[in-house]
Biopython code that builds the backbone (N, CA, C, O; Angstrom):
import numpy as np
from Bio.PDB.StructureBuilder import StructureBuilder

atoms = [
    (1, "UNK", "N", (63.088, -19.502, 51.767)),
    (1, "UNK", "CA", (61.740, -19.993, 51.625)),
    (1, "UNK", "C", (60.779, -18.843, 51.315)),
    (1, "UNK", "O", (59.771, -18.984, 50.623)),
    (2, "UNK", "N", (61.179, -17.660, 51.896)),
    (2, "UNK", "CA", (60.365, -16.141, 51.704)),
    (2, "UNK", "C", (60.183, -15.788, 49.920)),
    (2, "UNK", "O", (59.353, -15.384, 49.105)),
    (3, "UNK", "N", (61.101, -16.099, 49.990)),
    (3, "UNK", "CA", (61.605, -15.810, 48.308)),
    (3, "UNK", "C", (60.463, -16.879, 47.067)),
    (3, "UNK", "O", (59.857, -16.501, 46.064)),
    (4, "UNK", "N", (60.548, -18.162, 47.654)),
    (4, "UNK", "CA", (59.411, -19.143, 46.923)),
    (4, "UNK", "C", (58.387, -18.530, 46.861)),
    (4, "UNK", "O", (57.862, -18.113, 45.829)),
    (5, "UNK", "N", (57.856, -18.370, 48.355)),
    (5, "UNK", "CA", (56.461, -17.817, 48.295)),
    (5, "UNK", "C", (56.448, -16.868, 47.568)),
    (5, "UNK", "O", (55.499, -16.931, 46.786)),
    (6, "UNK", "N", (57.192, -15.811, 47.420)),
    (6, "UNK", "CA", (57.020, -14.508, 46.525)),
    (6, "UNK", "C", (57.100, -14.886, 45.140)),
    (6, "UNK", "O", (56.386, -14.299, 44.327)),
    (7, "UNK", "N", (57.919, -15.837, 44.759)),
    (7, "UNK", "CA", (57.562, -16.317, 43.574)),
    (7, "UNK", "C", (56.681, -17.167, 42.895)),
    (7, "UNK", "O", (56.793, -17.398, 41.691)),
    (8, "UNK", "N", (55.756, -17.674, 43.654)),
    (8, "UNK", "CA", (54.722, -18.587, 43.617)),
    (8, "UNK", "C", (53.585, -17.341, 43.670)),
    (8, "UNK", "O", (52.926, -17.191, 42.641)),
    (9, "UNK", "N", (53.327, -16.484, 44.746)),
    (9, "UNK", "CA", (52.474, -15.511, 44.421)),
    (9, "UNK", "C", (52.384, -14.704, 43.157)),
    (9, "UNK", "O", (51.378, -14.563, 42.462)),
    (10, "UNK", "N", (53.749, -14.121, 42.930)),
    (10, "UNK", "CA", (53.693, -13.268, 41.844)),
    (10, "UNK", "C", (53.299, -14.167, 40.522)),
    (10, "UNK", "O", (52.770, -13.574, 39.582)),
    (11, "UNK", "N", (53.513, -15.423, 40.436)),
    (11, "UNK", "CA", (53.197, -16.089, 39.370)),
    (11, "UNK", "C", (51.390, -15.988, 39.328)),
    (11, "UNK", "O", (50.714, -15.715, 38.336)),
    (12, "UNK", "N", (50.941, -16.265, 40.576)),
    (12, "UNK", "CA", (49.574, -16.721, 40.687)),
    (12, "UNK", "C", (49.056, -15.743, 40.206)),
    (12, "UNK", "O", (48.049, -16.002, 39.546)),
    (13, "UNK", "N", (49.518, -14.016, 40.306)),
    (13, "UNK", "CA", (49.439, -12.623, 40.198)),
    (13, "UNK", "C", (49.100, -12.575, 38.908)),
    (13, "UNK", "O", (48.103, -11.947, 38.555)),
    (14, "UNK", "N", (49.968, -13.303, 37.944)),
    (14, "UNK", "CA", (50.379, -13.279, 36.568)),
    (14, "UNK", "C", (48.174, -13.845, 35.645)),
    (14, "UNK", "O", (47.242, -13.382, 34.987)),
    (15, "UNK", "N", (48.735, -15.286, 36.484)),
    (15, "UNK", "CA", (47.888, -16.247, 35.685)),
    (15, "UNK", "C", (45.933, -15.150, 36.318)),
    (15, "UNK", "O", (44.966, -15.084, 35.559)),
    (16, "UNK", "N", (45.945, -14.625, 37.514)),
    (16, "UNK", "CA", (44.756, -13.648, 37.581)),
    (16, "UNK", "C", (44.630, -13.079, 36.868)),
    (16, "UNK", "O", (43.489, -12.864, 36.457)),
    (17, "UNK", "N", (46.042, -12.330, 36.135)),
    (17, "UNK", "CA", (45.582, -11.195, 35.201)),
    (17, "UNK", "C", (45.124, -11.150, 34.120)),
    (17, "UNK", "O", (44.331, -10.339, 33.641)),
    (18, "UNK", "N", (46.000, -12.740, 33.327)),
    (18, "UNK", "CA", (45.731, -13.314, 32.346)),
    (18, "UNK", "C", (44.291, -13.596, 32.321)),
    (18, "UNK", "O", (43.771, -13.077, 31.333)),
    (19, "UNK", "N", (43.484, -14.222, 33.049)),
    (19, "UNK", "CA", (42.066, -15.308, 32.800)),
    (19, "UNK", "C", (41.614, -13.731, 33.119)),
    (19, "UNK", "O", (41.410, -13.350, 31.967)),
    (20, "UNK", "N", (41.373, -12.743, 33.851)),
    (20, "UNK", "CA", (40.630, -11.338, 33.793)),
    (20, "UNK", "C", (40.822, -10.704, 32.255)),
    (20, "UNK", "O", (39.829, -10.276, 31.666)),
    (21, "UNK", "N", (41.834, -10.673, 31.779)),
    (21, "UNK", "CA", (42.208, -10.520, 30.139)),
    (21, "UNK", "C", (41.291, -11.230, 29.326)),
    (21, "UNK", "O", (40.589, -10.435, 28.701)),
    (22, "UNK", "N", (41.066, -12.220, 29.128)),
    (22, "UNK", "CA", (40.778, -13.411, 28.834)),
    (22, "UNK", "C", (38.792, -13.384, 28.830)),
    (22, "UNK", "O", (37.792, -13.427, 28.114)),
    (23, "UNK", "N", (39.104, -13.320, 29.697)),
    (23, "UNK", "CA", (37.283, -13.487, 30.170)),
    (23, "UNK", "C", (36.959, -11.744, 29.995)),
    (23, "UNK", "O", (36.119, -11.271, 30.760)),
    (24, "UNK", "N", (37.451, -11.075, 29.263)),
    (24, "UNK", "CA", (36.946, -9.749, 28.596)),
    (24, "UNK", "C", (37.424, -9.491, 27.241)),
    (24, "UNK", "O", (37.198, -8.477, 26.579)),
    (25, "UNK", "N", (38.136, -10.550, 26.882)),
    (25, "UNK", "CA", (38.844, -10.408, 25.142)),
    (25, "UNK", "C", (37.940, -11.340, 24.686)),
    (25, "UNK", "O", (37.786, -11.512, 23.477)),
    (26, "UNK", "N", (37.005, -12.282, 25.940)),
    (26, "UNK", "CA", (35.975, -13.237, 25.149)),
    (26, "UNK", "C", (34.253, -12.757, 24.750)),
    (26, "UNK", "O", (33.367, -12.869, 23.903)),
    (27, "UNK", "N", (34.633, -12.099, 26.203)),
    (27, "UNK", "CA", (33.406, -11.280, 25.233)),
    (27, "UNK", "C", (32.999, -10.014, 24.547)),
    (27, "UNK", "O", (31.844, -9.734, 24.224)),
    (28, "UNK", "N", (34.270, -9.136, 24.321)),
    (28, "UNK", "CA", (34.030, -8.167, 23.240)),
    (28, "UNK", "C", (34.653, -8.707, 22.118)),
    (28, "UNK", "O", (33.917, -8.753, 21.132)),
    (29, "UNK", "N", (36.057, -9.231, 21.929)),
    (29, "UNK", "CA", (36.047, -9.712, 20.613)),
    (29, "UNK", "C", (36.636, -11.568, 20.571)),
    (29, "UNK", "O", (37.771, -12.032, 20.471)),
    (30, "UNK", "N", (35.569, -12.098, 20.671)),
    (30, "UNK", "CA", (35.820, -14.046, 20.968)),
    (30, "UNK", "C", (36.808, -14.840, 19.523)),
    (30, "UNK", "O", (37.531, -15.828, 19.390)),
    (31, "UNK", "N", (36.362, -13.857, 18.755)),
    (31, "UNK", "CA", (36.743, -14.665, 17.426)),
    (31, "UNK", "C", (38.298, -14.170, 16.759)),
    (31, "UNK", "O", (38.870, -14.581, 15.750)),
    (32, "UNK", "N", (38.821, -12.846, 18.025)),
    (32, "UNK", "CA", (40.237, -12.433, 17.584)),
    (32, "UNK", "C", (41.122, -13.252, 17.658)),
    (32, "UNK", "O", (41.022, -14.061, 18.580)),
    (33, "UNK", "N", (42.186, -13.347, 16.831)),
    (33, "UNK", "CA", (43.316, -14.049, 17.175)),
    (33, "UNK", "C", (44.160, -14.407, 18.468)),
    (33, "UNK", "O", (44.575, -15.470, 18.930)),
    (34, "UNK", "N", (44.244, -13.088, 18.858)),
    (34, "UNK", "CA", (44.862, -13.290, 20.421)),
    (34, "UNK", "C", (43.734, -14.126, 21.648)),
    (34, "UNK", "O", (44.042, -14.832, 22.608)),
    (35, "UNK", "N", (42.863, -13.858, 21.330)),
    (35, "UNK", "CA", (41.691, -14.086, 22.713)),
    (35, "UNK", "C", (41.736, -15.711, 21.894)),
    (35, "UNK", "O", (41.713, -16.631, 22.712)),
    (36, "UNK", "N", (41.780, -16.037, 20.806)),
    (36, "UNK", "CA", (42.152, -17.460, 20.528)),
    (36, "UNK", "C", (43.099, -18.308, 21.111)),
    (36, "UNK", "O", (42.839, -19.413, 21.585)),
    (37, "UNK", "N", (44.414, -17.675, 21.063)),
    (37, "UNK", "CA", (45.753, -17.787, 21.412)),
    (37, "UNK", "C", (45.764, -18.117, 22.995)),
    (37, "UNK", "O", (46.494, -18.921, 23.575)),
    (38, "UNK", "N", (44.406, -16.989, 23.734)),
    (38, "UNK", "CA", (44.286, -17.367, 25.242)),
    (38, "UNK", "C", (44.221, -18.271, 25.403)),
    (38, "UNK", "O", (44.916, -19.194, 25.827)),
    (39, "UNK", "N", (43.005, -18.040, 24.942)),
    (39, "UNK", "CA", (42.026, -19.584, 25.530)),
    (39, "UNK", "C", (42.312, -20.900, 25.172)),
    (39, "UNK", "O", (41.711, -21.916, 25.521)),
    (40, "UNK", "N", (43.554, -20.763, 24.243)),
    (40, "UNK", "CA", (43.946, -22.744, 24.219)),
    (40, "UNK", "C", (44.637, -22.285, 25.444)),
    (40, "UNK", "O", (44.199, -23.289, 26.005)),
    (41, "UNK", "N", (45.479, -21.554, 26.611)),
    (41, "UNK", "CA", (46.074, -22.107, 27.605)),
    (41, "UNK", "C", (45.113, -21.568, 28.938)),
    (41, "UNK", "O", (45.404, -21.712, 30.125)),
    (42, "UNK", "N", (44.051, -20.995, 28.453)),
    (42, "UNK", "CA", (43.653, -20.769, 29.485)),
    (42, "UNK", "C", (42.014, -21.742, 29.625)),
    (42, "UNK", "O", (41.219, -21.611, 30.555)),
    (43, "UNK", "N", (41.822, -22.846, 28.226)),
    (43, "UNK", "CA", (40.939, -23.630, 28.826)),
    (43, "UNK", "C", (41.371, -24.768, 29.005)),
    (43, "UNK", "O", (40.663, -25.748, 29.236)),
    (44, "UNK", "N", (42.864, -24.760, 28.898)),
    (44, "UNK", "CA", (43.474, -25.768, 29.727)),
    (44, "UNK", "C", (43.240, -26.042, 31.199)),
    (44, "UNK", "O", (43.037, -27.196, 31.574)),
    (45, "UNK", "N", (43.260, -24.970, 32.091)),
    (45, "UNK", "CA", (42.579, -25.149, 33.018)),
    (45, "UNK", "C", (41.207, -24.694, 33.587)),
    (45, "UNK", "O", (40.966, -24.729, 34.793)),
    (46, "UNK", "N", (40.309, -24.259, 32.637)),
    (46, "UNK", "CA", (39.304, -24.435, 32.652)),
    (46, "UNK", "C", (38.321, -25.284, 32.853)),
    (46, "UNK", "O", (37.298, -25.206, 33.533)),
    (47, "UNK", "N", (38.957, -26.479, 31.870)),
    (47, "UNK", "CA", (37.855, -27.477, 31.359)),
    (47, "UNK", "C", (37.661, -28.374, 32.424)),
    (47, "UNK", "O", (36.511, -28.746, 32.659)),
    (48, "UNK", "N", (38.586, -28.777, 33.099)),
    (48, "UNK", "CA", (38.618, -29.487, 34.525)),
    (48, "UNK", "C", (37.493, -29.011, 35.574)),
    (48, "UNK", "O", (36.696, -29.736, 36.168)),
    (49, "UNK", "N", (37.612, -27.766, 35.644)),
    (49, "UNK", "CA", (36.841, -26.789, 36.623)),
    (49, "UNK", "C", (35.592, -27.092, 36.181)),
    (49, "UNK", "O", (34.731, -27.589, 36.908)),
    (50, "UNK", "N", (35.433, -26.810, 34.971)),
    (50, "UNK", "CA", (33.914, -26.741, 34.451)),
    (50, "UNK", "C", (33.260, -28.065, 34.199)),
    (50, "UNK", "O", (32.045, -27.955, 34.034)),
    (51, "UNK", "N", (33.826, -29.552, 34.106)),
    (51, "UNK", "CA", (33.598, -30.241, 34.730)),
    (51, "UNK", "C", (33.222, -30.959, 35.801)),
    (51, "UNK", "O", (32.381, -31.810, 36.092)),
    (52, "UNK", "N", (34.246, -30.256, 36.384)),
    (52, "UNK", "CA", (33.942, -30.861, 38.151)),
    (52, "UNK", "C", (32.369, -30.119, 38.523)),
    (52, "UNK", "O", (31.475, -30.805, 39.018)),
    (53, "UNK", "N", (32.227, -29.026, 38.295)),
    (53, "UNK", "CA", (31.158, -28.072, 38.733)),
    (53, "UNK", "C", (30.218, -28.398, 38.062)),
    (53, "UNK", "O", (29.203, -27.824, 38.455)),
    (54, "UNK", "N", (29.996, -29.237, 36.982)),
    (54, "UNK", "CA", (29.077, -29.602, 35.975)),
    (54, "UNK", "C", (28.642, -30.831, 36.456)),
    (54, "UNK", "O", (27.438, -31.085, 36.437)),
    (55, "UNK", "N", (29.487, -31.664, 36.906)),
    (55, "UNK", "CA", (29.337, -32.922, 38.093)),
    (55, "UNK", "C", (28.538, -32.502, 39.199)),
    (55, "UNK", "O", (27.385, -32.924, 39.282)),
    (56, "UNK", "N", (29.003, -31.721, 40.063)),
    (56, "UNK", "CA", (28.589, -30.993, 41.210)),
    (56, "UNK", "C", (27.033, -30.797, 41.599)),
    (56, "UNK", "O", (26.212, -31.230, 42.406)),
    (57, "UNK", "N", (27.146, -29.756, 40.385)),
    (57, "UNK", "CA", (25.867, -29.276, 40.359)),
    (57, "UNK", "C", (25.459, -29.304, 38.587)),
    (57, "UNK", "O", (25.702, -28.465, 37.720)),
    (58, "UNK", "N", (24.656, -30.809, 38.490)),
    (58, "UNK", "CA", (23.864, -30.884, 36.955)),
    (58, "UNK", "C", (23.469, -29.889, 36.072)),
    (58, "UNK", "O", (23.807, -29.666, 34.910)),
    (59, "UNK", "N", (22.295, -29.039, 37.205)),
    (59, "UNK", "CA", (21.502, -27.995, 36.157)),
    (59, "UNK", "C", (22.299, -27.095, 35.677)),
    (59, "UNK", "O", (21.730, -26.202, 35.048)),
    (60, "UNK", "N", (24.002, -26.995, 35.807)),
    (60, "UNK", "CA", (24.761, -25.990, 34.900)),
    (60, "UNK", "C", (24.970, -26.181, 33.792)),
    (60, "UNK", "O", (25.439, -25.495, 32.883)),
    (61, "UNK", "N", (24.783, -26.684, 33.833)),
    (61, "UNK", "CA", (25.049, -27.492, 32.562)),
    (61, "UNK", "C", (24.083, -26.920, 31.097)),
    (61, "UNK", "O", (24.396, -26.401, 30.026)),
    (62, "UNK", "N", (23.105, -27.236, 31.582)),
    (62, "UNK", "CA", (21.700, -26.673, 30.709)),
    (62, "UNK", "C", (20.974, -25.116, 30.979)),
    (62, "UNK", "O", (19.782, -24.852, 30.824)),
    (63, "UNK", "N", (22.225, -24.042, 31.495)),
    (63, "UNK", "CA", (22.372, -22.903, 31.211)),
    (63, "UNK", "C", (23.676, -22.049, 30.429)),
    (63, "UNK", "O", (24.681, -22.757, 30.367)),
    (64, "UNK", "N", (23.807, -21.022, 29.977)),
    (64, "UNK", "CA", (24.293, -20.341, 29.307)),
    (64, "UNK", "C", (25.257, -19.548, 30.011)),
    (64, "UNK", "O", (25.821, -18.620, 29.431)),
    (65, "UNK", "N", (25.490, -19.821, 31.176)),
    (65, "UNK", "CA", (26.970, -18.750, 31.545)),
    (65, "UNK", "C", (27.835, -20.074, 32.379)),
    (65, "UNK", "O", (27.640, -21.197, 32.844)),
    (66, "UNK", "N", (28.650, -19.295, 32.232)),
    (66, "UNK", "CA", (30.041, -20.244, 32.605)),
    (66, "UNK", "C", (30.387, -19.682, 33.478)),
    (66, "UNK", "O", (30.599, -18.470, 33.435)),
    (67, "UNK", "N", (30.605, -20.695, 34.938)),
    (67, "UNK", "CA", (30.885, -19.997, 36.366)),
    (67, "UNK", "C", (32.312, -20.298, 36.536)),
    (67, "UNK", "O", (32.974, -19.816, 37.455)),
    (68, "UNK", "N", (32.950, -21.376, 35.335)),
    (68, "UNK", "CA", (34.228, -21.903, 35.467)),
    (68, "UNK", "C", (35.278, -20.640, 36.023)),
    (68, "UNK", "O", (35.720, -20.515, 37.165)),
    (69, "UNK", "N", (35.548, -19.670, 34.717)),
    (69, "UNK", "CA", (36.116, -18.890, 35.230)),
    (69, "UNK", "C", (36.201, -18.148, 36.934)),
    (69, "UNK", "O", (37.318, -17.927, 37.403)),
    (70, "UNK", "N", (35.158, -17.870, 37.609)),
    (70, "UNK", "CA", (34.693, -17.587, 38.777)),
    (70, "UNK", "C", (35.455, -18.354, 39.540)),
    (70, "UNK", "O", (36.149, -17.910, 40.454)),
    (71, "UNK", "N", (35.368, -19.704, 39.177)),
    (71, "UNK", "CA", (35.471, -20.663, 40.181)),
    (71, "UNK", "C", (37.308, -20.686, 40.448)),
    (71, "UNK", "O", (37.917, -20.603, 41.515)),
    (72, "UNK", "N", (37.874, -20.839, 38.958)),
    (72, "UNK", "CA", (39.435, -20.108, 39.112)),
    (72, "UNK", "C", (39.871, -18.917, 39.585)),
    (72, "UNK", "O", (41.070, -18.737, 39.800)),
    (73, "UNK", "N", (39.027, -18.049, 39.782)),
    (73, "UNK", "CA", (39.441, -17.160, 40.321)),
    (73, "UNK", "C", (39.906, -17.274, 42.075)),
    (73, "UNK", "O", (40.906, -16.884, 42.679)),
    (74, "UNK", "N", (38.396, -18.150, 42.605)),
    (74, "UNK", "CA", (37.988, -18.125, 43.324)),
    (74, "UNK", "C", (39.099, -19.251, 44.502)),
    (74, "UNK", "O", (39.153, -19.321, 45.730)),
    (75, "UNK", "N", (39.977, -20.113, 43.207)),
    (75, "UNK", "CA", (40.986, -20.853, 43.716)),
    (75, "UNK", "C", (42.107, -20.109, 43.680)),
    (75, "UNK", "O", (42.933, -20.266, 44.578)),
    (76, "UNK", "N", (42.342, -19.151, 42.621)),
    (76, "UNK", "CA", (43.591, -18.194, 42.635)),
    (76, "UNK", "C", (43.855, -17.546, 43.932)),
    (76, "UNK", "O", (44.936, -17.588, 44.518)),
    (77, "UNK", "N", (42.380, -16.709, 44.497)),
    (77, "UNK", "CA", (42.545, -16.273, 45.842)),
    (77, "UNK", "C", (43.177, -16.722, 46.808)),
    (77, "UNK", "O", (44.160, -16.431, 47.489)),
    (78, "UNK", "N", (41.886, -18.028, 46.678)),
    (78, "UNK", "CA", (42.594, -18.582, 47.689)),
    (78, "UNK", "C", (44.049, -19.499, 48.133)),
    (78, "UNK", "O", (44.673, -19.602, 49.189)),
    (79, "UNK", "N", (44.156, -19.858, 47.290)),
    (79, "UNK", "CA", (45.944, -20.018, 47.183)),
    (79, "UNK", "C", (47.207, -18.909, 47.165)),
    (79, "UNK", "O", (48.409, -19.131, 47.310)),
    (80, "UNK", "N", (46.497, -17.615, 46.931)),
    (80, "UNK", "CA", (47.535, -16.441, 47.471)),
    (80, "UNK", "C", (47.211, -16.013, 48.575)),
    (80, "UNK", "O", (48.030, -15.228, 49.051)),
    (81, "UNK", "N", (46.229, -16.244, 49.249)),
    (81, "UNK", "CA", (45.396, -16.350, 50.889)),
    (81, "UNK", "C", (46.636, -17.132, 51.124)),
    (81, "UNK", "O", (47.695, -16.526, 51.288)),
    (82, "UNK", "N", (46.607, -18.005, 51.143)),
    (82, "UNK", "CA", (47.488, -19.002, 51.662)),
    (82, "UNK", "C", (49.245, -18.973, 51.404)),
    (82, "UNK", "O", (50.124, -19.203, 52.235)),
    (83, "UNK", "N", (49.342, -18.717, 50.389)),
    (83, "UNK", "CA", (51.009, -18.181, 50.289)),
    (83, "UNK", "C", (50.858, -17.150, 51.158)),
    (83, "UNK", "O", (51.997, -17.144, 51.624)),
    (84, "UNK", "N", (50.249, -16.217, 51.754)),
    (84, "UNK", "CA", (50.374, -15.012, 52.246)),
    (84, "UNK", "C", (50.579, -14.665, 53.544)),
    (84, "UNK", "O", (50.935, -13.584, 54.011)),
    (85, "UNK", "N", (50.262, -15.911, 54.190)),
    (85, "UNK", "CA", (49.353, -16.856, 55.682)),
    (85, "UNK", "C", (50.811, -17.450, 55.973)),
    (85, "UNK", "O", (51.425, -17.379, 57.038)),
    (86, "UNK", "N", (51.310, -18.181, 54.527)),
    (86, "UNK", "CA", (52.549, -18.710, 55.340)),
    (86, "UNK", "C", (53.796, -18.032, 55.602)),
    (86, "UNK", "O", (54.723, -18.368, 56.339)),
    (87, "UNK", "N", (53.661, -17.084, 54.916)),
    (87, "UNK", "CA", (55.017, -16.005, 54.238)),
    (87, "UNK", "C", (55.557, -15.253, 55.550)),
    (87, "UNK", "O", (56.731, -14.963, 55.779)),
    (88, "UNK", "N", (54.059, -14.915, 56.638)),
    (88, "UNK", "CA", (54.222, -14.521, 57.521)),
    (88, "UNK", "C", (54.507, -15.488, 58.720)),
    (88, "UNK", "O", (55.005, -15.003, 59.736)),
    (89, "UNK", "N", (54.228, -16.806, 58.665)),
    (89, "UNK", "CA", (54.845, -17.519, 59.457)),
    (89, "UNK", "C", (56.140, -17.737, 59.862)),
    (89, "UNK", "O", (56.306, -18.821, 59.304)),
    (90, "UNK", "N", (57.375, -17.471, 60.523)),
    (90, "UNK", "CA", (58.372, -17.306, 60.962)),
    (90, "UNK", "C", (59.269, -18.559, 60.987)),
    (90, "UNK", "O", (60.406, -18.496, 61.455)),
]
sb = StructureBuilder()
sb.init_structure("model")
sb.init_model(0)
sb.init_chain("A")
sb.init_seg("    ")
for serial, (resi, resn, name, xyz) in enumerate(atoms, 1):
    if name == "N":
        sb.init_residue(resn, " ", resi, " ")
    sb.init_atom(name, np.array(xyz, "f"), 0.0, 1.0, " ", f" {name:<3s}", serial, name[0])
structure = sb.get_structure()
């Protein structure tokens, strides 16, 4: 079961590094090929997020930065919080 968790973390490890990639290939170069290539799998799970939060709270909507990313991050944590919590459970 030690072994899942480590592989469920290191994955989660993966997909952080990626959307940090991602959310800096978008804004120095947005229109490159690769930062293209991201963002079809990385506003795959985006768009959900930025929805829900657009639901949430309206007035995001009718500003100019995108907290989506943030907000994945902010679930990445905490789901390796939690693989991390159980890993040590015996």
């Amino acid at each position: 079961m030690n072994s899942l968790f480590s592989l469920v973390g290191w994955i989660l490890g993966i997909v952080e590094w990626v959307l940090i990639i991602y959310i800096v290939m978008k804004i120095f170069v947005p229109q490159n090929r690769y930062t293209l290539v991201a963002g079809k799998y990385v506003e795959i799970v985006l768009a959900p997020i930025r929805k829900t939060l657009f639901r949430l709270f309206p007035k995001l909507a009718s500003t100019k930065v995108d907290i989506s990313p943030i907000a994945l991050w902010l679930l990445i944590w905490l789901a390796q919080q939690l693989i991390w919590s159980l890993r040590r459970i015996p």
